[in-house]
Phi, psi and omega in degrees: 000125165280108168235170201240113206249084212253165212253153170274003181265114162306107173257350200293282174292349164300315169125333201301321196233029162336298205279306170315286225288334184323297185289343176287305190299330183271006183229025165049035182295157162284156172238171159196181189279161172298326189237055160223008148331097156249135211274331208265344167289108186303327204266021167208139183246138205245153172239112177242136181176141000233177132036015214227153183334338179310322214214017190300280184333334170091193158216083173316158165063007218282154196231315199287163197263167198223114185240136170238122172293096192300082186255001169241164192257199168158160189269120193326271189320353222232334166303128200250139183255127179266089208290147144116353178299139170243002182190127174235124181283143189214122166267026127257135188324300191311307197272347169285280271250306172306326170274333193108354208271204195249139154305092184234070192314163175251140190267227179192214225166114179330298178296343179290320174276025162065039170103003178067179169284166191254357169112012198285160188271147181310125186245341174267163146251331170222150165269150193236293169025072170219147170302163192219086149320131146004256194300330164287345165295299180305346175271296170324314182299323169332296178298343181296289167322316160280018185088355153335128147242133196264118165317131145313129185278145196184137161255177177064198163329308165286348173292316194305299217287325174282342170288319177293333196256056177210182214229332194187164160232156173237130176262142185207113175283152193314304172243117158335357200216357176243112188239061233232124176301127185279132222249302175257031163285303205285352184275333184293305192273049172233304184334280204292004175065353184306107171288168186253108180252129148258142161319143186293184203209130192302311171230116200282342185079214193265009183273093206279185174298359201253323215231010167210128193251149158194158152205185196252155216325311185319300188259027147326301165291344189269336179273321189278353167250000153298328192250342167303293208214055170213056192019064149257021202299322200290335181273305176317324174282015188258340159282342172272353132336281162304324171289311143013259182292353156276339184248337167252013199218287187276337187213042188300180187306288102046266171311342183294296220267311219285325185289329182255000154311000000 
């Protein structure tokens, strides 16, 4: 039996991990807290993220199998070995493969966009929906400067509702040297039909040419602004589409976890 094991510090209304628990809920998992886990029960396997001071100590000897879902990035030395984890997932390919951890991508789910889009006409032309580092602030500025208008970061409702009103998403990584797939921006922008162009990513994974656009940081505005805003729109829903069927239809959340489970 799978269950799905959260931390008692709320990341849920912090937002961070919003997008995660919707999809543990809309694919009906049971949840329960990191310290209500019990290790001596064979017959369940508990998943857990993320990562924080609650569960540093583990479940030496643990007979349930325990899995930890890696959904932050860290630095090889900087990885903790958790007694009693027996296996930990990380859904980019490149970075499962440097910790050592299991390739699990994350799909997503129809219902993660609240009922989908409604037909409102593009009022953005791009979505971001990032903390916004330095090098992604200069990148938004960029995009500014060419007459972008960038969705307001927002949760809930207002998000649902600007997301309906937008043309396209960009992903732009935090740090220059972590080239990583964002696992629930892109099960997000898959819901919304949103195509994605991303920075480029060291190992695409199960993300192929067909179901994603990238490049690389230097020439971004100038590629967001070829398929943005140089009528190439009509080839672009054909990646949110694609992305589509791929993170909701061939690799929902629900088989991902269920396969690797």
């Amino acid at each position: 039996m799978i269950v799905f094991a959260r931390t008692r510090h709320d990341y849920y209304h912090g937002h961070s991990y919003t997008d995660y628990w919707k999809l543990v809920n809309l694919c009906n998992y049971p949840t329960c807290y990191v310290d209500e886990i019990d290790p001596a029960d064979k017959t369940k396997c508990y998943i857990v993220s993320p990562l924080n001071g609650e569960w540093l100590a583990g479940w030496p000897g643990a007979k349930a199998r325990i899995i930890h879902w890696d959904i932050e990035w860290r630095k090889l030395e900087e990885y903790p070995q958790i007694p009693g984890v027996a296996e930990t997932w990380a859904s980019d390919a490149g970075y499962a493969q440097t910790v050592g951890a299991r390739y699990v991508p994350m799909g997503s789910h129809p219902d993660l966009a609240a009922g989908g889009k409604n037909g409102t006409a593009p009022e953005y032309d791009i979505a971001m929906l990032a903390y916004m580092t330095y090098r992604r602030d200069w990148m938004a500025t960029r995009f500014r400067e060419r007459g972008f208008s960038i969705t307001p970061n927002g949760w809930f409702e207002k998000r649902h509702e600007a997301l309906c009103a937008t043309r396209a998403m960009v992903h732009v990584h935090q740090h220059d040297d972590i080239r990583t797939v964002a696992p629930q921006r892109f099960a997000l922008a898959a819901a919304y039909r949103l195509p994605l162009i991303s920075e480029s990513i060291d190992k695409r994974g199960i993300f192929g040419y067909s179901s994603i656009l990238m490049c690389d940081y230097t020439h971004l505005p100038e590629f967001v602004t070829m398929w943005i805003k140089k009528g190439r729109n009509p080839l672009l829903e054909n990646y949110g589409n694609a992305l589509y069927q791929l993170l909701c239809v061939e690799f929902p959340f629900r088989n991902c976890v269920e396969h690797a489970a």
